[in-house]
N, C-alpha and C positions, 0 to 999 in steps of 0.2 A: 754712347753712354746714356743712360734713359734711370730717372729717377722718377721713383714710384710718386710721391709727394707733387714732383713736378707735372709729372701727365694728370693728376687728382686735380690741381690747379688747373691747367688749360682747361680741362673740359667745364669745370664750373667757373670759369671765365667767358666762357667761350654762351654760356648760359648766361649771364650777367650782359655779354653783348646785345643778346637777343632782348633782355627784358629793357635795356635801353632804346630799342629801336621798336618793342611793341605793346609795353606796358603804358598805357594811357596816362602823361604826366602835361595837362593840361594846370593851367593856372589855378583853380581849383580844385586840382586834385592832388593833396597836402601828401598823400601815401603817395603816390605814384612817383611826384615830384622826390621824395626822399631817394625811396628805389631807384631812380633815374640815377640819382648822383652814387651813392652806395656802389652802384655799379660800375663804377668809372675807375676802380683799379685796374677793371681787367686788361684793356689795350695796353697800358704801361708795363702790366705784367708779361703779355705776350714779347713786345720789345724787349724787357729784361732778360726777359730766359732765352729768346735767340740769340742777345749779345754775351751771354755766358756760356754755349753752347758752341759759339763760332769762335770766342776765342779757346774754350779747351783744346775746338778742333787743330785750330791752326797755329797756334804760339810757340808748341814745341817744336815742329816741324815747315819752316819757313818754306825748305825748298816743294811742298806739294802745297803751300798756303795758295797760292795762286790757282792751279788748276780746281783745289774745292770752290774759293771763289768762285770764279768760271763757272762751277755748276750749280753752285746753289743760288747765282745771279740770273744764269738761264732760268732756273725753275721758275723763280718769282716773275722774268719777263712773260712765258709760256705762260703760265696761269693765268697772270694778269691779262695778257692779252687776251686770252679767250674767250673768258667771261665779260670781258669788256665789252667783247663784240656780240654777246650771247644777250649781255642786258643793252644795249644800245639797239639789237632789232625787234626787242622783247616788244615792245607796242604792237606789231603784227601779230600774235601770238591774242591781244585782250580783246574784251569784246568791243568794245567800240571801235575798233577796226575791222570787225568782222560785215561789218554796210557794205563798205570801200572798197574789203577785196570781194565779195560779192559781186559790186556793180565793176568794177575795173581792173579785177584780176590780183592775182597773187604777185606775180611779177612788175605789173606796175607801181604799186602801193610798197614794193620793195625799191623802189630806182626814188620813188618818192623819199622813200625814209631816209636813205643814201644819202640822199642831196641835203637832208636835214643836219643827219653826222656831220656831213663832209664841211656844212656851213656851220655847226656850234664847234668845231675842228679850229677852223680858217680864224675865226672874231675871238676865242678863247683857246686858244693852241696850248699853252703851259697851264692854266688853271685846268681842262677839260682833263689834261693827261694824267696830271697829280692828285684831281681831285675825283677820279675815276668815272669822268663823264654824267652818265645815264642811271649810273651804280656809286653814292655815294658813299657807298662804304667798302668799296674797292682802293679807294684812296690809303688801305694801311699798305698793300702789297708794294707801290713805288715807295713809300715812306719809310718802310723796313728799308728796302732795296739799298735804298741813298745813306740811313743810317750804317749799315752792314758795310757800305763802300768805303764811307767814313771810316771802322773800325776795322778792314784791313789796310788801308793808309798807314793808319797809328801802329798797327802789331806791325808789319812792314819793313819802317822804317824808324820803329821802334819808340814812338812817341806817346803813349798810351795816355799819361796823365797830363800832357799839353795838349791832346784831340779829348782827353775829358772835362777841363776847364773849356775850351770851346765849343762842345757839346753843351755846357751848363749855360754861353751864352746862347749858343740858339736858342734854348729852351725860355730864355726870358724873350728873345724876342718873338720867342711863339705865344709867349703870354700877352706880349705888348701886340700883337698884332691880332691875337685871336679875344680873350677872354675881357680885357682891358683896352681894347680898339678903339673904345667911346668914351673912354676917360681921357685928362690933360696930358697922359705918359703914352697914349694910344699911337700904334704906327701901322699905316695902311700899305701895303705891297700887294693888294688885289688875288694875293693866292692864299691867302687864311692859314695861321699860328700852325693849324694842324696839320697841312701839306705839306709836304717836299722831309727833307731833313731835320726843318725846324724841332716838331716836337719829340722824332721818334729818337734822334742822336742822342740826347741825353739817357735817357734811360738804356738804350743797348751800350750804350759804353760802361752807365751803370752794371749791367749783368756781366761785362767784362770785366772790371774793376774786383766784381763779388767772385768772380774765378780764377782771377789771380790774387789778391787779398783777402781769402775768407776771413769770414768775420764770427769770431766763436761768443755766440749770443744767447741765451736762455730761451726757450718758445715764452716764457713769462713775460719776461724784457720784451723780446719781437712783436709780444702782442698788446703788451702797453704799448709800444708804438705805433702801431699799425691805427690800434683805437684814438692815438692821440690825434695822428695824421687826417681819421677820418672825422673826427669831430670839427677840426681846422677847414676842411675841404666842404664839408657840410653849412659850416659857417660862413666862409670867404664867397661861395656860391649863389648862398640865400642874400648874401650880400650885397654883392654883383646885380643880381636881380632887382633886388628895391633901389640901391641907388641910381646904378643907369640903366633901368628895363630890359635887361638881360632875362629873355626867357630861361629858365633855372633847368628843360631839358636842352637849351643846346648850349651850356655850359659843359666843355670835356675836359677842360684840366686848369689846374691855377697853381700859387704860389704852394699851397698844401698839400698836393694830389703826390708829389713824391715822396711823403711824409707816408701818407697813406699808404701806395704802393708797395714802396720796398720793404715798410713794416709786412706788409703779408707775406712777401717773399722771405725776409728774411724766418717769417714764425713757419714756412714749409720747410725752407731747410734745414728748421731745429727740429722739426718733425717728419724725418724720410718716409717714414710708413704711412703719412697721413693718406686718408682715402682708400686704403688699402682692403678695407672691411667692406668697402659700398661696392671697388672693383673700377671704381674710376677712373683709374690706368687706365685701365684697358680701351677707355675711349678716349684718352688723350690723344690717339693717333688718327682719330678723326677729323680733329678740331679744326686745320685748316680748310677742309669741305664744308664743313657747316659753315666756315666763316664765308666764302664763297658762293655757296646757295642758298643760305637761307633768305636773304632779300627777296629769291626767288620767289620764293614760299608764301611770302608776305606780301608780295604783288597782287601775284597769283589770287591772295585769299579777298584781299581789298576790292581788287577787280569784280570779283563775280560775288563781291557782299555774301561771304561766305566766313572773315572774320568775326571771331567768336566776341563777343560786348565787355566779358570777364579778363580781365588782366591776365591773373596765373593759369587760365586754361589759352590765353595765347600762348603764351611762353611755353607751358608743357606743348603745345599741339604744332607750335614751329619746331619747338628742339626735337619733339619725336620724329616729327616728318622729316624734318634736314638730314637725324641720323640717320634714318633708314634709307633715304636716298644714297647718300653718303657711303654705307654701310651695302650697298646693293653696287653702285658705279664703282667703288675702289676694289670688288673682283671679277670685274669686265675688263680685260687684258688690255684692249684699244683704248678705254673711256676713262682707265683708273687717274690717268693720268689732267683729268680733270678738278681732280680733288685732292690731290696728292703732292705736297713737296719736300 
């Protein structure tokens, strides 16, 4: 089941990702820093519309919930893992390793790196896995994973709104642990608010909740709230910042951020055809590829000082190239499954 509104979201999510990770949001730079946060519905969103997607899939029909499980667990393992191992030997690939395998080989300088893995593996075993290594933005695919695990437990075994109330605690103690670490209420467990189940369970139980409970709302109402949320989150952030020197881009979520979120979500689903006029569907089915390579891209472009000085012509010049990569690999029969879940 595929809703137009909803694939118009991913992709300009999925775009929102990128402008957090390459729009220039330096202490001084007032624009960038806003954009940064603005940006920050998107990953809650991604989490929500999985978690309303998995329970459509599997709620009516219990006796095949396990084997979809099963396979949409593998996808996430497969993916993850590949790219793990893709950005983990990616330093071979830049130029300042191109000396090295010069003077001692390709295969040495590979047994080298190895032992590097094998040793950030060994000293951080559970933060390196959750926090996607090499690739820190690989961290969402086990964080789905464990949330998803979470919400078929609850359909299961039929517990949906007892695994949504402890969803909502994890979610505080991903606050306490990530956004608010360095305050009096702050709690350190060395794997950050944003890994593991912590942050992503609340909100995919959310997108459950929203498909078994619609919620019949006005796009008016959804987007007074959407705007109220993001005002909240705009504010809570800059706040965070001045009181305990929280840099305001690695601020990713707080007590607001689901205020903000689900307001948007809830204003596409007053609006099914939204995006329907640009065609933005239609590259909703990209979006986990892009989410995947584009760090690539961004390496890549860093490396050989080849990124662009301009904000918005990063942003268009990574989202182009990710699609098109994206858009070339997913019809390559052997490779698609690279980009694909």
């Amino acid at each position: 089941m595929r809703l137009i509104s909803i694939d118009a979201l991913r992709f300009v999510a999925i775009v929102a990702v990128i402008v957090i990770h390459v729009y220039p949001a330096g202490d001084d730079e007032l624009v960038g820093q806003v954009l940064n946060q603005l940006a920050r519905f998107a990953v809650p969103c991604f989490f929500v519309v999985a978690g309303y997607f998995f329970f459509k899939k599997t709620a009516d029909d219990k006796s095949s919930s396990f084997s979809y499980f099963i396979k949409y667990g593998v996808k996430i393992v497969y993916i993850y893992l590949i790219w793990y191992i893709i950005f983990a030997y990616l330093p071979l690939l830049l130029p300042d390793k191109w000396g090295d395998i010069e003077q001692y080989g390709f295969f040495v300088e590979f047994l080298n790196e190895s032992k590097h893995i094998a040793n950030e593996l060994k000293s951080h075993l559970l933060y390196y896995l959750l926090a996607g290594g090499r690739a820190d933005h690989l961290w969402f695919l086990p964080s789905l994973g464990m949330g998803i695990f979470l919400l078929y437990l609850a359909i299961y075994f039929d517990f949906l709104l007892l695994g949504s109330v402890l969803s909502f605690a994890l979610y505080v103690l991903a606050i306490l642990m990530g956004p608010y670490a360095n305050s009096s209420i702050g709690v350190d467990l060395s794997i950050g608010g944003r890994n593991g189940p912590f942050f992503s369970s609340f909100y995919v139980f959310t997108g459950a909740l929203l498909a078994k409970y619609p919620i019949n709302i006005t796009k008016n109402k959804s987007l007074i709230i959407a705007l109220v949320g993001m005002v909240l989150h705009l504010f809570e952030s800059f706040y965070l910042g001045s009181v305990y020197d929280l840099p305001i881009r690695s601020h990713n979520f707080g007590f607001a951020t689901p205020i903000f979120s689900i307001g948007i979500i809830l204003y596409v689903f007053a609006k099914p055809s939204l995006g329907s006029a640009l065609k933005l569907d239609l590259l909703g089915k990209y979006v986990m590829g892009i989410y995947v390579s584009h760090y690539l891209f961004i390496t890549l472009l860093y490396a050989t000082h080849s990124m662009p000085s301009s904000g918005l012509i990063r942003v268009a010049l990574i989202t182009l190239i990710s699609l098109g990569f994206v858009m070339v690999v997913s019809r390559i029969p052997l490779a698609r499954y690279l980009v694909k879940i």
